[in-house]
Short mmCIF file of the C-alpha atoms (twelve columns), coordinates in Angstrom:
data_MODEL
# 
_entry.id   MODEL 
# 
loop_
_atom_site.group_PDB 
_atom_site.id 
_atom_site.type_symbol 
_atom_site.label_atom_id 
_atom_site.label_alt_id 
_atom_site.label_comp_id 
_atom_site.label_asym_id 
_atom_site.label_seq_id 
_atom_site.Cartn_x 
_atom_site.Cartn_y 
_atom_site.Cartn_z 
_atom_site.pdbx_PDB_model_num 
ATOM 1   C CA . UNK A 1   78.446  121.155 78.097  1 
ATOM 2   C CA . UNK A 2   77.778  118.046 79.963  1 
ATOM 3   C CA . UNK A 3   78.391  116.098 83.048  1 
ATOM 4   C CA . UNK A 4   81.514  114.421 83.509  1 
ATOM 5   C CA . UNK A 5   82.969  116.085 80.039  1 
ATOM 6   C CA . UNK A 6   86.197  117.619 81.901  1 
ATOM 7   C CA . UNK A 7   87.142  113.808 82.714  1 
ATOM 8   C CA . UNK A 8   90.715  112.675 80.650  1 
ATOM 9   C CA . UNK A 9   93.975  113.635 80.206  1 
ATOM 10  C CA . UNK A 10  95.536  117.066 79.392  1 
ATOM 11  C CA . UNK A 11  99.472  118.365 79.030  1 
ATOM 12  C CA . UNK A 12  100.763 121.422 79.867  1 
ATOM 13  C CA . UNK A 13  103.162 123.381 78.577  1 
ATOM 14  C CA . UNK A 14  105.608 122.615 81.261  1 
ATOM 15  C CA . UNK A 15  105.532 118.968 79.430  1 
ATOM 16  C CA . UNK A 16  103.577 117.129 82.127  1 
ATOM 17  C CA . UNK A 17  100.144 115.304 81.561  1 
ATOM 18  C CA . UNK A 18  97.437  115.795 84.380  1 
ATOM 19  C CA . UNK A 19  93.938  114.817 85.153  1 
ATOM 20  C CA . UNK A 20  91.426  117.131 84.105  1 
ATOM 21  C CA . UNK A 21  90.778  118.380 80.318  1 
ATOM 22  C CA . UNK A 22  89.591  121.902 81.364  1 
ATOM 23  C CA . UNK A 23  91.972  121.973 84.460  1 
ATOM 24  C CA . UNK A 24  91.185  120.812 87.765  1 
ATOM 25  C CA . UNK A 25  90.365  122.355 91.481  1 
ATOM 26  C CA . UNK A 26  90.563  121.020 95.379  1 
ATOM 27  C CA . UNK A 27  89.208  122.149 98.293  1 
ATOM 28  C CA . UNK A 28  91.668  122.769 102.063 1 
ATOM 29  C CA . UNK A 29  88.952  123.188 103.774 1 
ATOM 30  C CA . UNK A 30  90.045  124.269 107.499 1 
ATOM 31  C CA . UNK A 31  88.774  123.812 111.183 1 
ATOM 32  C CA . UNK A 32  89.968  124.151 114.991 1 
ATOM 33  C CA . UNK A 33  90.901  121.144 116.731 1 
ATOM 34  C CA . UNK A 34  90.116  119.705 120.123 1 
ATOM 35  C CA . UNK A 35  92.990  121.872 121.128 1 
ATOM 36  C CA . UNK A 36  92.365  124.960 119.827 1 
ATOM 37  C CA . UNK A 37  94.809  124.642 116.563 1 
ATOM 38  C CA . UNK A 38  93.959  124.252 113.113 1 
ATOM 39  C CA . UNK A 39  93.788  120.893 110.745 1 
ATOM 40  C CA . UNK A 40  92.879  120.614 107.151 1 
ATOM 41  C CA . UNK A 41  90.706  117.976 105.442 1 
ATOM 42  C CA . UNK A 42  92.957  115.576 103.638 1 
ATOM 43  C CA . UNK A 43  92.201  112.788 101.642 1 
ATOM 44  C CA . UNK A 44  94.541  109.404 100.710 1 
ATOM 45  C CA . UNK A 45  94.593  108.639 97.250  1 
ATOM 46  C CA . UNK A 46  93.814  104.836 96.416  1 
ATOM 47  C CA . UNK A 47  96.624  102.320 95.059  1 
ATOM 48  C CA . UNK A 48  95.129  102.449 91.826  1 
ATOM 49  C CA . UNK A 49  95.263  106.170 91.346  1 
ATOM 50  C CA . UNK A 50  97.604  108.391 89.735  1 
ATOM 51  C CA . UNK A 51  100.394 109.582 92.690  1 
ATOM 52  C CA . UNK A 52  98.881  106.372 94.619  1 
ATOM 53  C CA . UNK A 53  99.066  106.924 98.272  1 
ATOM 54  C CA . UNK A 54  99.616  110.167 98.873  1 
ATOM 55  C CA . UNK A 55  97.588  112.705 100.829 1 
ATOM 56  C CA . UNK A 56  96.432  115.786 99.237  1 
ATOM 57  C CA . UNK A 57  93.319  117.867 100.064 1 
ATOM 58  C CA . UNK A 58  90.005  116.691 97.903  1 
ATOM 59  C CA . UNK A 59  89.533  117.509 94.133  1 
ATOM 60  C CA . UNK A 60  89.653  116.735 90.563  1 
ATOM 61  C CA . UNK A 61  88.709  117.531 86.934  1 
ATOM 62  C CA . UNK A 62  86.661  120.415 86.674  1 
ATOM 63  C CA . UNK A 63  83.696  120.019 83.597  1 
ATOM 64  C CA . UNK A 64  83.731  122.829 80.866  1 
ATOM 65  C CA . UNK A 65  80.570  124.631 82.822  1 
ATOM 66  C CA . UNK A 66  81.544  124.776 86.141  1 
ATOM 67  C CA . UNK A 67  83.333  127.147 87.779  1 
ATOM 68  C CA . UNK A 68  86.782  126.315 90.369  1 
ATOM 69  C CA . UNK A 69  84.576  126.594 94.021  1 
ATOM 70  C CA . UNK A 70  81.459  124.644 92.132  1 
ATOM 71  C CA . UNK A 71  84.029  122.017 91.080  1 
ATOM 72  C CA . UNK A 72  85.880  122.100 94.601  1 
ATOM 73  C CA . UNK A 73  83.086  121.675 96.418  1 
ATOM 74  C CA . UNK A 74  81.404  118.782 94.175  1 
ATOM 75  C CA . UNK A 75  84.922  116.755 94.708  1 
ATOM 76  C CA . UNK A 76  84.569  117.163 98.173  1 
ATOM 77  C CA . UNK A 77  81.159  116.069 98.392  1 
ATOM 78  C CA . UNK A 78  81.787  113.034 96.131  1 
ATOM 79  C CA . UNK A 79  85.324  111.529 97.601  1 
ATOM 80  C CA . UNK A 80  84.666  112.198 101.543 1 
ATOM 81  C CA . UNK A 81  80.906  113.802 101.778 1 
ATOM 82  C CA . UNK A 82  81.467  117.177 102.935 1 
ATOM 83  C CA . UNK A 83  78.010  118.803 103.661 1 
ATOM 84  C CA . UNK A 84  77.151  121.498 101.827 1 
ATOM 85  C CA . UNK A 85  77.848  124.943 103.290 1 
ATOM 86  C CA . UNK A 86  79.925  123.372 105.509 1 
ATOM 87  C CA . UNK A 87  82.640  125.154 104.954 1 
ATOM 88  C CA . UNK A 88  83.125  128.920 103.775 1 
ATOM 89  C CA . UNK A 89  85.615  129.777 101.048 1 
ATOM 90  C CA . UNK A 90  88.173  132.961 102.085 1 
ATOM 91  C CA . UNK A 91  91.143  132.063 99.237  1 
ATOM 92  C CA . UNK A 92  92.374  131.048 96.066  1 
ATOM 93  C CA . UNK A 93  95.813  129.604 94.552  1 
ATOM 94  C CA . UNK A 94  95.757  128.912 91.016  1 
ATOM 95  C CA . UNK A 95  99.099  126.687 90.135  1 
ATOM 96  C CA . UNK A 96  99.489  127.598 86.648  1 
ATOM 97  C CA . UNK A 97  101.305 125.209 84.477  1 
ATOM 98  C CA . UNK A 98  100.279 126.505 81.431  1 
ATOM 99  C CA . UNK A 99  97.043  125.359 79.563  1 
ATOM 100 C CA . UNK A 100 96.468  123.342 82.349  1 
ATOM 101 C CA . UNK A 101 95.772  124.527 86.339  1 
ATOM 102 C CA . UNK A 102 94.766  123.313 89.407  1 
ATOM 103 C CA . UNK A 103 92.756  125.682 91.755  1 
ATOM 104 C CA . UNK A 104 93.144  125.557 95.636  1 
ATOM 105 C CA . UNK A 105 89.740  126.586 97.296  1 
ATOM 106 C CA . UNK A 106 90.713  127.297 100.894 1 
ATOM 107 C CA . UNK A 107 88.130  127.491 103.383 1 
ATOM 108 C CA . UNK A 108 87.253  128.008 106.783 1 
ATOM 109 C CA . UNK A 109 84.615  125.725 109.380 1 
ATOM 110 C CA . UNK A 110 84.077  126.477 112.451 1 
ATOM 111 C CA . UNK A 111 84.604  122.741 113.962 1 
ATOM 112 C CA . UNK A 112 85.296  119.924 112.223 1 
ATOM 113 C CA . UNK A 113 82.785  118.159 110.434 1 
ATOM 114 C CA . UNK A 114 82.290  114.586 110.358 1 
ATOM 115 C CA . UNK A 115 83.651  113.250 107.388 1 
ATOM 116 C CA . UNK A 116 84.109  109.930 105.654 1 
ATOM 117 C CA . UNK A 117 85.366  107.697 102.429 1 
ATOM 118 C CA . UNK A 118 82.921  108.562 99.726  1 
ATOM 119 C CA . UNK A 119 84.201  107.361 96.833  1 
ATOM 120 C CA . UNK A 120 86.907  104.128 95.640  1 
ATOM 121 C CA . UNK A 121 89.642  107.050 94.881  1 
ATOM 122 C CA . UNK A 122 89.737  107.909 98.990  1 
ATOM 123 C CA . UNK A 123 89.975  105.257 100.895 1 
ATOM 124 C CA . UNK A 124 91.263  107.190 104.153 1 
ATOM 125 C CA . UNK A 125 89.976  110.523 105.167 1 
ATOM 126 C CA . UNK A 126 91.111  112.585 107.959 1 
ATOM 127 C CA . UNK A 127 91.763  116.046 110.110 1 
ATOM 128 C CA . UNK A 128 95.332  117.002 110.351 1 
ATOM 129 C CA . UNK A 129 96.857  119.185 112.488 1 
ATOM 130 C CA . UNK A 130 99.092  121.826 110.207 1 
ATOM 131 C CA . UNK A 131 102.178 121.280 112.364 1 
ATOM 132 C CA . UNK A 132 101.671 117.494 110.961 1 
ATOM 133 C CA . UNK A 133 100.801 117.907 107.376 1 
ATOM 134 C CA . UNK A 134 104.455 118.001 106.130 1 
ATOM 135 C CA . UNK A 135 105.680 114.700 107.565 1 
ATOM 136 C CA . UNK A 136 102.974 112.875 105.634 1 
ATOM 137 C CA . UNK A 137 103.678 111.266 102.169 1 
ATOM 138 C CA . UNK A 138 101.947 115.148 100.059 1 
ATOM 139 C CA . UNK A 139 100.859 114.954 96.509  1 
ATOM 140 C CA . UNK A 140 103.695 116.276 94.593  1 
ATOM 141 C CA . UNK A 141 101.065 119.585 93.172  1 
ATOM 142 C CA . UNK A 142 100.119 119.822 97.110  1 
ATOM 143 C CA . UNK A 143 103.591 119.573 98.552  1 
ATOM 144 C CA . UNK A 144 104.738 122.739 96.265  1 
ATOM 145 C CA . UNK A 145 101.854 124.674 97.564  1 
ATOM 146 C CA . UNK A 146 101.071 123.630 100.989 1 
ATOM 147 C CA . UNK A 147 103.710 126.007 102.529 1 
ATOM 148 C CA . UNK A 148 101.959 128.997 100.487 1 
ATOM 149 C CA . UNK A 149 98.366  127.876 101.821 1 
ATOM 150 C CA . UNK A 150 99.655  126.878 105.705 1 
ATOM 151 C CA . UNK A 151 99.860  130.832 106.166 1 
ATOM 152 C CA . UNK A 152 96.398  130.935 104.830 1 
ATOM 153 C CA . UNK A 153 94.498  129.010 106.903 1 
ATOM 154 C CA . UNK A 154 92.892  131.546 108.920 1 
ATOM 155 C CA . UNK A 155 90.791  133.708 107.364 1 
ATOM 156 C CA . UNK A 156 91.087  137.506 106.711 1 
ATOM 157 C CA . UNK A 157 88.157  139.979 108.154 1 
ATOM 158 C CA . UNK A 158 88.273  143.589 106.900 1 
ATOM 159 C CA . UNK A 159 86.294  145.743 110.034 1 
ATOM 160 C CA . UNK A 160 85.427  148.981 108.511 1 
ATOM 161 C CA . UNK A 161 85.103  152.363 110.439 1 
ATOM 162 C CA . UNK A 162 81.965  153.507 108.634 1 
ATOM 163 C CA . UNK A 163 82.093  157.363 109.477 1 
ATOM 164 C CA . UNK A 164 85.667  157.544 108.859 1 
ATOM 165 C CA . UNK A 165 85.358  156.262 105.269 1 
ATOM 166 C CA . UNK A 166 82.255  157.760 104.315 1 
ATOM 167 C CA . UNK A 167 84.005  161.201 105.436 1 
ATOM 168 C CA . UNK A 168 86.914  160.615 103.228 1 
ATOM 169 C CA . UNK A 169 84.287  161.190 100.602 1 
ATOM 170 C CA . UNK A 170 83.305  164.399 98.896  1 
ATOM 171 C CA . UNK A 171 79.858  163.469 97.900  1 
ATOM 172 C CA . UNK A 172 77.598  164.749 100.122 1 
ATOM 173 C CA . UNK A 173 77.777  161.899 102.678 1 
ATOM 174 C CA . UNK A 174 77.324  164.361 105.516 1 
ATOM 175 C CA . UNK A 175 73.785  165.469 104.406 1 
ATOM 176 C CA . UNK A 176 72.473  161.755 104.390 1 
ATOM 177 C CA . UNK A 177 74.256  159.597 107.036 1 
ATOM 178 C CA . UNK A 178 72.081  156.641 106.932 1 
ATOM 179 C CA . UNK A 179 71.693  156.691 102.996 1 
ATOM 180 C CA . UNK A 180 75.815  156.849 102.577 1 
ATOM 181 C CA . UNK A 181 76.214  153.993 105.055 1 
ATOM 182 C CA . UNK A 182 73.973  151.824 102.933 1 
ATOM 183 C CA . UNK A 183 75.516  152.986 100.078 1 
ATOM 184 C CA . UNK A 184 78.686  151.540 101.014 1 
ATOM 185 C CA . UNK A 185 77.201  148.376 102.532 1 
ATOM 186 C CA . UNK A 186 76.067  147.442 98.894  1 
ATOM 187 C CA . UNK A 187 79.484  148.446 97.279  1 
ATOM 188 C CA . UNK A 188 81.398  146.269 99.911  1 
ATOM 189 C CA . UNK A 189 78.887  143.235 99.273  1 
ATOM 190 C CA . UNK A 190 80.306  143.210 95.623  1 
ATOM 191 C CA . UNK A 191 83.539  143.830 96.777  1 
ATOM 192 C CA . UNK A 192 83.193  140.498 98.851  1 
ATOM 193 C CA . UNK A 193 81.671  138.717 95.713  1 
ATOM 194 C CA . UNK A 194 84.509  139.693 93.409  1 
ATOM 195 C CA . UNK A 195 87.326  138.930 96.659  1 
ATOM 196 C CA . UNK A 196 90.556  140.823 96.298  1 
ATOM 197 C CA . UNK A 197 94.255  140.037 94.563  1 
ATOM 198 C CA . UNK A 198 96.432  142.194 97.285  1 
ATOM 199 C CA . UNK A 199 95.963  142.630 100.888 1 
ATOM 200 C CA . UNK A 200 97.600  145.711 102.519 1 
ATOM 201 C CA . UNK A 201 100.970 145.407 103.474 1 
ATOM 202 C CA . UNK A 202 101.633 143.766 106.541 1 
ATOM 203 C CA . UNK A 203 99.083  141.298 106.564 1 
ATOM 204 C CA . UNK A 204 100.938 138.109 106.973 1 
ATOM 205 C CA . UNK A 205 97.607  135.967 105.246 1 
ATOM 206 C CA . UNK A 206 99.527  134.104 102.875 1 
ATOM 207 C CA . UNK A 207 100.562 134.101 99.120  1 
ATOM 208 C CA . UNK A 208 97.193  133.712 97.688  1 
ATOM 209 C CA . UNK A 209 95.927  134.462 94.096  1 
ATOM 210 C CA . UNK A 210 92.619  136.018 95.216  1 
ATOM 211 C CA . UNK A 211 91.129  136.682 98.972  1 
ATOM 212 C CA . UNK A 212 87.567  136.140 99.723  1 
ATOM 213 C CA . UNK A 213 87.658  138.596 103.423 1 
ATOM 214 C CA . UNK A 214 84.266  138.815 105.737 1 
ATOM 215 C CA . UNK A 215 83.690  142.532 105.985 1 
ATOM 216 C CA . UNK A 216 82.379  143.533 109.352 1 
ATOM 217 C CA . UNK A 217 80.822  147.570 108.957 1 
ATOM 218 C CA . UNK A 218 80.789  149.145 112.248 1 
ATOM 219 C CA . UNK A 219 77.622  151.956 112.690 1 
ATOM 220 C CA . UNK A 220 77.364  154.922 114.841 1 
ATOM 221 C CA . UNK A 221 75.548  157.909 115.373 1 
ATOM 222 C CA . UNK A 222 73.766  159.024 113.000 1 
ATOM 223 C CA . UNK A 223 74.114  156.030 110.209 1 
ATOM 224 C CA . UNK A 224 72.633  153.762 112.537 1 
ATOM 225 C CA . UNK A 225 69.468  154.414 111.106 1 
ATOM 226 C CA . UNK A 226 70.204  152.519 108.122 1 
ATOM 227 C CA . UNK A 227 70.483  149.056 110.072 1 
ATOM 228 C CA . UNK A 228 67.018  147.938 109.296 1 
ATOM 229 C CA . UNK A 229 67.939  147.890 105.436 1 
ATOM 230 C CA . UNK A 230 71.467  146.393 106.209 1 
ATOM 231 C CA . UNK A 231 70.580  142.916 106.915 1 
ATOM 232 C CA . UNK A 232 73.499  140.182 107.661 1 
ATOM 233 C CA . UNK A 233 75.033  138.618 105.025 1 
ATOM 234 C CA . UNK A 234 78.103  135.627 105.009 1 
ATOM 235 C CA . UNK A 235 79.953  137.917 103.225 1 
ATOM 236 C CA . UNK A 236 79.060  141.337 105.026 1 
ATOM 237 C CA . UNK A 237 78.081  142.323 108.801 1 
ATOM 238 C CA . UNK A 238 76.749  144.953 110.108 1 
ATOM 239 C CA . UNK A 239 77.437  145.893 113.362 1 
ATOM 240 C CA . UNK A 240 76.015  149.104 115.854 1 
ATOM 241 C CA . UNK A 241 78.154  150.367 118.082 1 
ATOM 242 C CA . UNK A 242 75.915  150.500 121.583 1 
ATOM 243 C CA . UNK A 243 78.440  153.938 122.528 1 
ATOM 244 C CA . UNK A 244 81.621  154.579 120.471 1 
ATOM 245 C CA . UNK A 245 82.136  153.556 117.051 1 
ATOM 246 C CA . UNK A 246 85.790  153.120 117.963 1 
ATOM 247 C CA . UNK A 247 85.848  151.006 121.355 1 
ATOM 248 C CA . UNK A 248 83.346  148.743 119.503 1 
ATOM 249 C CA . UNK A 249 86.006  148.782 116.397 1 
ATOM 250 C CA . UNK A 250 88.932  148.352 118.939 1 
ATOM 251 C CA . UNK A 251 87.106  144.874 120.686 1 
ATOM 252 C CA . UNK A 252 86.209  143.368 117.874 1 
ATOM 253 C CA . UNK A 253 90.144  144.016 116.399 1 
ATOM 254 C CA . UNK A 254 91.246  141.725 119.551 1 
ATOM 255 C CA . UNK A 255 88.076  138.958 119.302 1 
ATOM 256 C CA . UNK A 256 87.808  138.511 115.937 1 
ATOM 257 C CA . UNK A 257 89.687  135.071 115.154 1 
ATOM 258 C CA . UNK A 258 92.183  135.023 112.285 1 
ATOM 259 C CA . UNK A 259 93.983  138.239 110.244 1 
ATOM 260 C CA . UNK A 260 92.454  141.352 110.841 1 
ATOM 261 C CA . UNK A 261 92.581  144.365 108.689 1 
ATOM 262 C CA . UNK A 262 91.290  147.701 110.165 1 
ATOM 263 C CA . UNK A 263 89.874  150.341 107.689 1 
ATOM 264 C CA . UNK A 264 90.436  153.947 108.952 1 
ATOM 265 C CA . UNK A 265 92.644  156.929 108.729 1 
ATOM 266 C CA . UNK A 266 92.008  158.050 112.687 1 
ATOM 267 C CA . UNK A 267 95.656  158.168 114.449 1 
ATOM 268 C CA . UNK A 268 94.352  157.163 117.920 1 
ATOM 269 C CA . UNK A 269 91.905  154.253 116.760 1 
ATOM 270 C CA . UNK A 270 95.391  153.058 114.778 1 
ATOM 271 C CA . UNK A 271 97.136  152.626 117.063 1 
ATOM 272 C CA . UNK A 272 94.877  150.593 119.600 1 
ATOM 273 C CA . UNK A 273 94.058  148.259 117.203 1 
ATOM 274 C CA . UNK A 274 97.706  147.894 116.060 1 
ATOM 275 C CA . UNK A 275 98.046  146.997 119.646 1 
ATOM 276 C CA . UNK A 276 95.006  144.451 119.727 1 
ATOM 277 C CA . UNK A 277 97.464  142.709 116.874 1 
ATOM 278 C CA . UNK A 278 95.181  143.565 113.529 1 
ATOM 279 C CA . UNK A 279 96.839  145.170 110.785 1 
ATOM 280 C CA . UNK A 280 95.815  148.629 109.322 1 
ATOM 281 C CA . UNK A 281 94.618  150.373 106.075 1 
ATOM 282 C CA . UNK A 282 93.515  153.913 104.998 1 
ATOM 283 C CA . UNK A 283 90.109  154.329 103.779 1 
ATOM 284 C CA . UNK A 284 91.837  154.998 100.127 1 
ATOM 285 C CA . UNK A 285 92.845  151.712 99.860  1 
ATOM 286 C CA . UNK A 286 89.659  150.272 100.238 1 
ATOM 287 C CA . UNK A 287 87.686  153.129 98.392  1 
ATOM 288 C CA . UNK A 288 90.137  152.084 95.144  1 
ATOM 289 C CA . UNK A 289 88.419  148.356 95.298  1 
ATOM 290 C CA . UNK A 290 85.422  149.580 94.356  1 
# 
């Protein structure tokens, strides 16, 4: 394993030769513009490149030892200097050609970053709106997926109603409140690690290979107590509810930005959060993820 060692040429078995001996990965990484609407992070290939000026997001061969996001993000870093941790990854699309793929990393900012030509292969780099991406000359690989990944742009958040999946449990939840809720803060933080491959029906996030959500847990009563041991994570937050566990469920359904998903099985909570525009899950479709 070495530096550099995924640099040359491979074929596929759909006959085609790409760049990248071990396949190759990209990062979309995504932001609000001035107006509110969302733009990606493209990059213009050079004159002297393979599929010379087009725009695609930015990427290349992946080495034998890394994995897609470590590849992603080292492309991006090289060709237009995206800081690190700029940008969190929520999705995947592998485009499989057989032998040989290349790995969309989407991810989310929260503005746009300043960016700027890094390397000889990018000589342009800029945000573009998503209504706009289509009229520009695409990479023939990004022009077949770009419609797939414009629907996954925003992120997904999963907001979990603690009690009410805890008490779809028969393990004895009931006789340690606090203990359960941690419990199932610590299954949901490998939950995020792994990501997901389906999203409940109904949540219009895209055709994605693999979904990276935020999980929000929302506390009350009794569980509360295990806050202290529940710190904050990028992947998982913990929330108290100050009074009820579902008003604080039902505001964050409407404020949260992006695709919501709403864990719970209670009719009433259901349907106000249907209302607030999130989509909705039983606690046995999460429970089965773990």
């Amino acid at each position: 394993m070495a530096e550099g060692d995924g640099n040359g040429w491979a074929d596929c078995a759909q006959g085609h030769r790409h760049w990248g001996r071990h396949g190759a990965a990209g990062l979309l990484a995504c932001a609000p513009g001035p107006d509110g609407q969302p733009s990606v992070l493209l990059i213009l290939r050079a004159d002297w490149t393979q599929h010379a000026g087009t725009w695609g997001p930015p990427g290349g061969a992946r080495d034998s030892h890394e994995s897609a996001a470590g590849a992603a993000l080292r492309e991006a870093a090289e060709e237009c200097a995206v800081p690190l941790g700029a940008a969190r990854i929520h999705g995947l699309l592998d485009d499989d050609h057989g032998g040989w793929s290349y790995q969309t990393l989407v991810a989310r900012a929260d503005e746009a970053f300043v960016v700027r030509p890094a390397s000889q292969e990018a000589p342009q780099v800029a945000w573009v709106p998503v209504d706009q991406v289509s009229s520009l000359p695409l990479h023939p690989g990004f022009a077949v997926t770009w419609p797939s990944i414009r629907e996954a742009v925003e992120p997904v958040t999963i907001i979990v109603d603690v009690a009410n999946v805890m008490g779809s449990r028969a393990d004895g939840w009931w006789r340690d409140r606090a203990g359960a809720a941690a419990r199932l803060q610590r299954e949901l933080a490998g939950l995020a690690a792994r990501g997901v491959t389906a999203l409940p029906p109904g949540t219009a996030a895209g055709a994605l290979d693999r979904w990276f959500p935020q999980y929000i847990l929302v506390l009350e009563g009794q569980a509360k107590a295990a806050l202290p041991e529940l710190p904050d994570s990028d992947r998982v937050r913990v929330v108290a509810a100050p009074g009820s566990g579902d008003d604080t469920i039902a505001e964050l359904a409407a404020s949260v930005r992006g695709h919501r998903v709403v864990v719970t099985a209670d009719r009433e909570l259901r349907r106000r959060v249907v209302a607030a525009g999130a989509t909705v899950a039983g606690p046995r479709w999460l429970l089965d993820l773990l």
